[in-house]
C-alpha positions in Angstrom: -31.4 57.9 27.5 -30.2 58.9 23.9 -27.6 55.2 24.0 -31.2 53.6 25.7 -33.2 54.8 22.8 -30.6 53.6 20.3 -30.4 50.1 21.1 -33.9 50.0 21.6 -34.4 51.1 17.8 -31.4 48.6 16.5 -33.5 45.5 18.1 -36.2 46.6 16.4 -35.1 47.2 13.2 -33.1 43.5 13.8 -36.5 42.0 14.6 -38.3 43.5 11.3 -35.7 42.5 9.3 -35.9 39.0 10.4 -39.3 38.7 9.8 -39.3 40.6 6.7 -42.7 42.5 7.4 -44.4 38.2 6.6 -44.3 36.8 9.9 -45.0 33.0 9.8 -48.0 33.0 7.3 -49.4 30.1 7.9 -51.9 31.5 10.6 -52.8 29.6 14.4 -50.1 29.3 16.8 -46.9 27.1 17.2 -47.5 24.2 19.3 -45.3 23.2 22.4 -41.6 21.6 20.5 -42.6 23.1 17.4 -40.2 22.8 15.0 -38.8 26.4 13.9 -38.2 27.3 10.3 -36.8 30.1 8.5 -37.4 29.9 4.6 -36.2 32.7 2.4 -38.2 32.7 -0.8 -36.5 34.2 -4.1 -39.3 36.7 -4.5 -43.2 36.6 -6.3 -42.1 37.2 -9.9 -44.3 34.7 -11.7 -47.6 32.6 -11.4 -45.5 29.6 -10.1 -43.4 31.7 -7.5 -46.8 32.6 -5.9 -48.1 28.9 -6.6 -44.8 27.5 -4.5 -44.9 29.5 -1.8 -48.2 29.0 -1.3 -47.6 25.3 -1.0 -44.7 25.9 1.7 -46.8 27.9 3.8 -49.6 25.2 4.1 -47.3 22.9 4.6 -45.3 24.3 7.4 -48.3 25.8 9.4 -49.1 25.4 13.3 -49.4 23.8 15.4 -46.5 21.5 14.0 -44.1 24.0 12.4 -43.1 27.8 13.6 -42.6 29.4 10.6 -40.8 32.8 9.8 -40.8 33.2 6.5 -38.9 36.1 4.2 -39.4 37.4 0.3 -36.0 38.3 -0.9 -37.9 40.5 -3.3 -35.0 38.9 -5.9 -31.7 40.2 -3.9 -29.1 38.3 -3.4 -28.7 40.8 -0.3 -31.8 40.6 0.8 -31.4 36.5 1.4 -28.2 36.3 3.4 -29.3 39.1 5.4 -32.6 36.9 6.3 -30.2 33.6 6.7 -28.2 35.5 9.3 -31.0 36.3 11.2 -32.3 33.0 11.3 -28.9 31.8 12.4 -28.7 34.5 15.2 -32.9 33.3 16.1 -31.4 30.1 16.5 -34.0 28.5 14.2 -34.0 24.3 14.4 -34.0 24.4 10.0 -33.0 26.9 7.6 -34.7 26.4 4.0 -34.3 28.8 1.0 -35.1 28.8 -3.0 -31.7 30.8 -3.8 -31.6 33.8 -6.3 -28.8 32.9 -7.7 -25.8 29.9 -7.5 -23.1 31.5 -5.8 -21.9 33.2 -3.3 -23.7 31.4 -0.5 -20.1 30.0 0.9 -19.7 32.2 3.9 -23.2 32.4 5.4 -24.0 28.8 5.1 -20.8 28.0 6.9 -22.1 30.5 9.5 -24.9 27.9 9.6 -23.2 25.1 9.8 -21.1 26.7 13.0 -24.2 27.4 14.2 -25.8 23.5 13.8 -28.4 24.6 11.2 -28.9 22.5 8.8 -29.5 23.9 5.7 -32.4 22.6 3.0 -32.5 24.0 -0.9 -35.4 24.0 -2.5 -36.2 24.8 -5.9 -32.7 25.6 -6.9 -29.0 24.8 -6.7 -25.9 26.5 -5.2 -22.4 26.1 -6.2 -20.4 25.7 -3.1 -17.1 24.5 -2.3 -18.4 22.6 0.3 -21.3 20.7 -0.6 -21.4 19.5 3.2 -23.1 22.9 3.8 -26.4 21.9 3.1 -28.7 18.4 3.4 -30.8 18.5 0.8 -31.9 20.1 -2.5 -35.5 19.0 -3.5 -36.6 20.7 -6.8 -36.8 19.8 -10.8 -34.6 18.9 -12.9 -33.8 22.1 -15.1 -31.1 20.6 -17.8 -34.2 18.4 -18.7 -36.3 20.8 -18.6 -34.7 22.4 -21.5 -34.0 19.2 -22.9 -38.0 18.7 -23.3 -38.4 22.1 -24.4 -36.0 21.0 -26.9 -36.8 17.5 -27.9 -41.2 19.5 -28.5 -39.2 21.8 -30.9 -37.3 19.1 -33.0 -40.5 17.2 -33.1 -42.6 19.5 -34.0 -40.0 21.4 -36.9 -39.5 17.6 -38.4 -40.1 17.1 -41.8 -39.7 20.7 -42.3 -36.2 21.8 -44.3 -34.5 25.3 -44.1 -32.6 27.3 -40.7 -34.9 27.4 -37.9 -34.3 31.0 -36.1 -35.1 31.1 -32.5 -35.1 33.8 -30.1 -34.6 33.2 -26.1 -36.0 34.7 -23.4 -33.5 33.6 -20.6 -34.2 34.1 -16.3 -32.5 35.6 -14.1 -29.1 36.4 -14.8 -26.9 34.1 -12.7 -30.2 31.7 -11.4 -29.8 28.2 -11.3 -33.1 27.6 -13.6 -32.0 30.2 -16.3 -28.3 28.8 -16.7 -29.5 25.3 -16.6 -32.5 25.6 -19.3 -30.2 26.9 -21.5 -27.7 24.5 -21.1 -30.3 21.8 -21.8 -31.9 23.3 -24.7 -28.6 23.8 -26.1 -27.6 20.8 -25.6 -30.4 19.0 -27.7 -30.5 21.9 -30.5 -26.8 21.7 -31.2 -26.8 18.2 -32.8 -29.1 19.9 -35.7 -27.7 22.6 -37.6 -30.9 23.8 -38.8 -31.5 25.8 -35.4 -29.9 28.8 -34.5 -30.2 30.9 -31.5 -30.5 34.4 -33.0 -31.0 37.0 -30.2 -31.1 35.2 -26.0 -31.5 38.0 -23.5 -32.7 37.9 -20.0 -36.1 38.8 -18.9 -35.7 38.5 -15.0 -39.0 35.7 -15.2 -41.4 38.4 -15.5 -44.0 39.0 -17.6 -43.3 42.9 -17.8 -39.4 42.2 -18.7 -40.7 39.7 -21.1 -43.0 41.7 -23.0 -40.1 44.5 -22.9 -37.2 42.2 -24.3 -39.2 40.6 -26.6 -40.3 43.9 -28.3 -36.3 44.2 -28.9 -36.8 41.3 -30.3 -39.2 42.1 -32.6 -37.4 45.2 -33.5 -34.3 43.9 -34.5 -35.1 40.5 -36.2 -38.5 41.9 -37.9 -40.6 39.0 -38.8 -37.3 36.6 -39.1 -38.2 34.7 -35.7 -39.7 31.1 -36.0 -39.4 30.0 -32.1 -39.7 31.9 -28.9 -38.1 29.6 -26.2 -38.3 31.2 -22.8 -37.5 30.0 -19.3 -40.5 29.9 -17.9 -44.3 30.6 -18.8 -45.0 34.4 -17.5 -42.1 35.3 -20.1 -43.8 33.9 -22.8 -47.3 35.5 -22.5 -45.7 38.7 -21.9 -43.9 38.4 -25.1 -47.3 37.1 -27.0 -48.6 40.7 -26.0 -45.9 42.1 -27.7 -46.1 39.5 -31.0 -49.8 40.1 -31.2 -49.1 44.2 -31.0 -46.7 43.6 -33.8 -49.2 42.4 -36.0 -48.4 38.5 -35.7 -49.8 35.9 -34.7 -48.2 33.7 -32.0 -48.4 30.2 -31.4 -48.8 30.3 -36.0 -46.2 32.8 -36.8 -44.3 32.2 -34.2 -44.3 28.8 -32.7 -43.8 29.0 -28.7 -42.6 26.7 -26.0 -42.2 28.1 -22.6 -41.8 26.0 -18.7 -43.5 25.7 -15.9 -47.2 24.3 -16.6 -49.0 27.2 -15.1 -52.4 28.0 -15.8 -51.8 31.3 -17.6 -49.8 28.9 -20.2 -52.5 26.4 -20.3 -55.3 29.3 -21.1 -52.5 30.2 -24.0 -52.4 27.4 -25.4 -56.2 26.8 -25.5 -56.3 29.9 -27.6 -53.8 28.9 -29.8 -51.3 31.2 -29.0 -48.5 28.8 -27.1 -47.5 25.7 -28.7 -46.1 23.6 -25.7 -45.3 24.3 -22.1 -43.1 22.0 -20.1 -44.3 21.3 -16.7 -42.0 22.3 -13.6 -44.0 21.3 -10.5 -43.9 24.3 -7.6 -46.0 22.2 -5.1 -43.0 20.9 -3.5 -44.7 22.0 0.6 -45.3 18.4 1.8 -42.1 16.9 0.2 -40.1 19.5 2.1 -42.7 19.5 5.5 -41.0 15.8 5.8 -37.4 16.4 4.9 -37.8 18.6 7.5 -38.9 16.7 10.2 -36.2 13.8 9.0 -33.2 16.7 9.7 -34.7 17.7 12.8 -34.9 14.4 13.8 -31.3 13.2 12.8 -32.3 11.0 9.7 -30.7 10.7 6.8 -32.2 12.3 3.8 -31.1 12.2 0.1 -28.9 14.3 -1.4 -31.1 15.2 -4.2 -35.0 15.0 -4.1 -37.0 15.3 -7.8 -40.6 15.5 -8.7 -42.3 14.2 -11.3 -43.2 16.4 -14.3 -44.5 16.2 -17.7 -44.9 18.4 -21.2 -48.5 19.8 -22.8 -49.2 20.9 -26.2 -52.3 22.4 -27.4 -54.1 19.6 -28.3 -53.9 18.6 -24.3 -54.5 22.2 -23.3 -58.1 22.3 -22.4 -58.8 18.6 -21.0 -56.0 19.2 -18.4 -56.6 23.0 -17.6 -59.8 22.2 -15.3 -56.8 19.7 -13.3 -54.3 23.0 -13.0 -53.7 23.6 -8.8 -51.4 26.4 -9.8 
């Protein structure tokens, strides 16, 4: 009874960890040769986290698509654990938005032993093997920072004297954080007038954002020009902490942030974000038919983008009523 008893609690535990307490999300029942998915989402950390998976759920919905879907709550861990469970479902497609680049070698060869292929969304993985997975269909993060860049030279031309920025990275490790950085870099460097002063991570949140800019704030005083950070929920957590140290942001401190949410688009109706570069989360459909190509045998390209643009104030409250995320 007792060895009864303790298999019985292992399956279950092995079940609930597969499902990760979502089941498929989507609502209605699969359909007869519905197509099973497993997607492992990084985690709800920001307004375009919640906004993306959001737009995989409606898109992989019954009848057509099974879907068992897991929030890696940020973990590494918590991801390959969900991927091997998938594999051991015998799922028809694995999909994840990875936490970070590596160390995905060993469990997506698992998958590939196990004929799964694998989609990325979102973000990149460096693997030996790039075999190891189909597709990656997400933005283009070097020029992402690139734009961020190319607003800030813009809008600092005609204007002489060192041009001190503070950066509020993502998640240590992330493809999106390393990426960003690299871009922005890349554009700044070719100017010495701008210096990157104090870069820290803030983990995407607003909370960590706030936090890390108060450091900031601290250690600098009021010799900060720019605030670049990696994504939008940063950057009104840190105009919390400007406005509670007396400043004014998006004046005293000019801001430029990515993604495009509407939390940045209200900012910068108010006049406290100068630019936000757009980073498109609804990426459900695109990946609902990349799906049903890899189920299917088609070939699929190795690298799918979507289209994205930059706003500034002066575009802020025209486009807000157009915001879907």
């Amino acid at each position: 009874m007792r060895k009864f008893l303790g298999v019985a609690t292992m399956l279950c535990a092995a079940v609930l960890a597969g499902c990760s307490g979502g089941g498929d999300g989507a609502g209605g029942a699969a359909g007869e040769g519905a197509i099973t998915v497993g997607f492992s989402q990084v985690g709800a950390e920001s307004e375009w986290r919640t906004a993306n998976t959001r737009s995989v759920k409606e898109a992989l919905a019954a009848p057509e698509f099974n879907l068992k879907f897991s929030d890696a709550q940020q973990k590494q861990e918590n991801q390959i654990k969900a991927l091997r469970s998938f594999i051991a479902q015998g799922v028809d497609v694995i999909a994840f938005s990875p936490v970070v680049e590596t160390g995905w070698d060993t469990v997506l060869r698992e998958a590939k032993a196990a004929g799964i292929p694998v989609l990325l969304t979102d973000r990149a993985v460096n693997v030996a093997d790039e075999s190891l997975y189909a597709t990656l269909i997400g933005s283009d993060f070097v020029e992402e920072g690139r734009r961020a860049a190319r607003w800030l030279v813009e809008d600092r031309a005609g204007k002489d004297g060192p041009v001190r920025i503070v950066e509020l990275q993502g998640t240590v490790g992330s493809a999106p954080a390393n990426d960003r950085m690299k871009g922005f870099k890349e554009v700044i460097d070719t100017d010495a007038r701008f210096q990157i002063v104090r870069s820290q991570s803030g983990d995407f949140t607003r909370a960590r954002g706030k936090e890390v800019m108060e450091a900031f704030l601290k250690a600098e005083g009021r010799n900060i020009d720019v605030l670049f950070a990696h994504n939008d929920d940063m950057a009104i957590g840190a105009i919390q902490a400007i406005e509670e140290a007396g400043l004014k942001p998006g004046t005293d401190i000019r801001i430029v942030s990515i993604d495009g949410v509407r939390g940045a688009f209200e900012a910068m109706k108010a006049g406290k974000l100068n630019a936000t570069v757009e980073c498109n989360p609804l990426l459900g459909e695109q990946l609902a038919q990349l799906i049903r190509d890899v189920h299917a045998g088609r070939e699929v390209p190795r690298r799918v983008q979507v289209e994205e643009g930059v706003f500034t104030q002066d575009q802020a409250e025209a486009e807000l009523p157009n915001r879907k995320y």
